[in-house]
N, C-alpha and C positions, 0 to 999 in steps of 0.2 A: 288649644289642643289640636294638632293635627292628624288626623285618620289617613293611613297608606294603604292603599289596593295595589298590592304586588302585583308584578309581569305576567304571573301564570295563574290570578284570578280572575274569573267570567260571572261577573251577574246580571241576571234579570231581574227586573222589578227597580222599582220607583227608590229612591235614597232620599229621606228626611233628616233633616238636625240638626242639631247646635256646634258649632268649632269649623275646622277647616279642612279641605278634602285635597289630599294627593293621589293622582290617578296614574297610575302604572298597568293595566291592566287593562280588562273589556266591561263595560256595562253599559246595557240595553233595556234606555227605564231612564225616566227625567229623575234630575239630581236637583236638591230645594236643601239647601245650608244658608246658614247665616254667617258664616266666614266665608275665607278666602278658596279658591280652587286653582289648583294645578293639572293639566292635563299630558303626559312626559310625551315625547315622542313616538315612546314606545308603544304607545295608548290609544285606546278609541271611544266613542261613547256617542250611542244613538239614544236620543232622547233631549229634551227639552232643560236647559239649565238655566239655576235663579240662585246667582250668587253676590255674595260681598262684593268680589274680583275676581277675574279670572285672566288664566294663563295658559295658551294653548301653543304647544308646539306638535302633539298626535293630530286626530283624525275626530271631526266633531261633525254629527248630521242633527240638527237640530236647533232651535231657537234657543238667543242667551239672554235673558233679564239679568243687568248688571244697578248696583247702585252706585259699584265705583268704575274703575279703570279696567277695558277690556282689553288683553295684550294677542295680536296674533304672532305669532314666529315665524320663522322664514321657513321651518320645516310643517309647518299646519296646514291643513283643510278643513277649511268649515264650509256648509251648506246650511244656511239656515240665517233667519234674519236676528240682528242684534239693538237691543235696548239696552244703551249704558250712556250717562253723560259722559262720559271719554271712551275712544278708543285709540288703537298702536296698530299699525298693520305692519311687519317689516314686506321690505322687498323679498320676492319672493314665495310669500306666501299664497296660496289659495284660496280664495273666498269667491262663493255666491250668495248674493242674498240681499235685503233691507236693511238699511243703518238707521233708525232713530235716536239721537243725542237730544232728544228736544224735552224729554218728559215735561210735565205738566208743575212737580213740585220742584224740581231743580230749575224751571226757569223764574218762578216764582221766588223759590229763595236766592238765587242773582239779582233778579231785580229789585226785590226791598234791599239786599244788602249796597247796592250801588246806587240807590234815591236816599237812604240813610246817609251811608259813608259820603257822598254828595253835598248834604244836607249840612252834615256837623262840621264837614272840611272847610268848604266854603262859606258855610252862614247864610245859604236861602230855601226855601220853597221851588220843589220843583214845579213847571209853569205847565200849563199844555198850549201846547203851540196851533198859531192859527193856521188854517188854512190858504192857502192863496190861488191865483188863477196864472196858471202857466201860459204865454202866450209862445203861439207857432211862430219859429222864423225860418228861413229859409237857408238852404247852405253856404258857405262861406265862398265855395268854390264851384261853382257849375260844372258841372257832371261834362268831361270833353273828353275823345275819343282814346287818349293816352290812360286817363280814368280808367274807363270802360274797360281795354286795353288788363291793365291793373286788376281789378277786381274779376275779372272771369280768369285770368292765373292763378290771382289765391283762392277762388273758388275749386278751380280743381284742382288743389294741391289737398283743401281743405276735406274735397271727396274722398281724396288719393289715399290719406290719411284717415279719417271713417274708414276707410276699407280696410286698410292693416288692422286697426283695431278692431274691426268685427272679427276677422283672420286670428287677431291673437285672442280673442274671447270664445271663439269658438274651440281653438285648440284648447285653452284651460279650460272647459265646457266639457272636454272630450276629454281630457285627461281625468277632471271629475270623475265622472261617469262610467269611465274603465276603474277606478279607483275603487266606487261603489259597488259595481260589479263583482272585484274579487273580494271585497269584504263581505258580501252575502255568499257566495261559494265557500270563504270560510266559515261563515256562521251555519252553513249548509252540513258541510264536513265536520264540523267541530258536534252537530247536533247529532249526527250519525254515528259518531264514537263513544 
């Protein structure tokens, strides 16, 4: 069963439950389902979400615990870190925050299923592998002044480049942030009416 928060519904307070959530509207308050969640374009939602899956193409400030597939769209903004063994980002999209895909029972259930599947495919025992001693050698080609030469070019192209990229992090940083801004001048205005 899917549950629909229309365009011109605002809640506050925390959403618990069974089935799956379509978000059309505003709410201010973590969302904890056990289905799937949609968040539309037209939509925002400050607070903390823990879902099946989720799909964001509105306006999300807050942390995602996913157990499946977290999708952003190219028209979203998220702020906030994300826990899900998969994620989608399109181009375009806006995101700040922390990715962990690493959970503790999802790598777990990979790895016995790939020492099994291994196992019955093949016909052996997985082994543990010994260790060894790496020895230093030296390089192939001594370092000579056309090298030199070389590598301080792609060094500072490689500066050149950090630098755009701080330039374009800063602008999505800043466009965030403007973003943030008028959504609390709405919530400012909307509490005053």
């Amino acid at each position: 069963m899917i549950t629909k928060i229309a365009k011109n519904i605002y809640i506050s307070g925390s959403i618990e439950g069974e089935g799956s959530l379509s978000l059309e509207g505003k709410i201010e308050g973590n969302v904890s389902i056990s289905g799937d969640m949609d968040i539309a374009a037209s939509a925002s939602l400050k607070g903390d979400v823990q879902v099946a899956s989720l799909v964001v193409e509105g306006i999300l400030l807050g942390n995602i615990t996913s157990s499946g597939l977290v999708s952003i769209k190219s028209s979203a903004i998220v702020v906030g870190n994300i826990t899900a063994p998969r994620l989608s980002i399109e181009k375009g999209a806006k995101f700040r925050g922390e990715v962990d895909m690493s959970s503790y029972d999802s790598l777990e259930t990979r790895k016995k299923t790939f020492t099994s599947s291994r196992t019955i495919q093949r016909g052996f025992e997985p082994r543990k592998l010994e260790s060894s001693t790496v020895k230093k050698t030296e390089p192939r080609f001594p370092k000579n002044n056309e090298n030199k030469a070389k590598e301080e070019k792609s060094t500072i192209k490689t500066e050149k480049k950090s630098e755009v990229i701080k330039e374009e992090e800063k602008k999505i940083n800043n466009a965030i942030d403007e973003i943030i801004k008028e959504e609390k001048k709405k919530d400012i205005n909307h509490q005053k009416s």
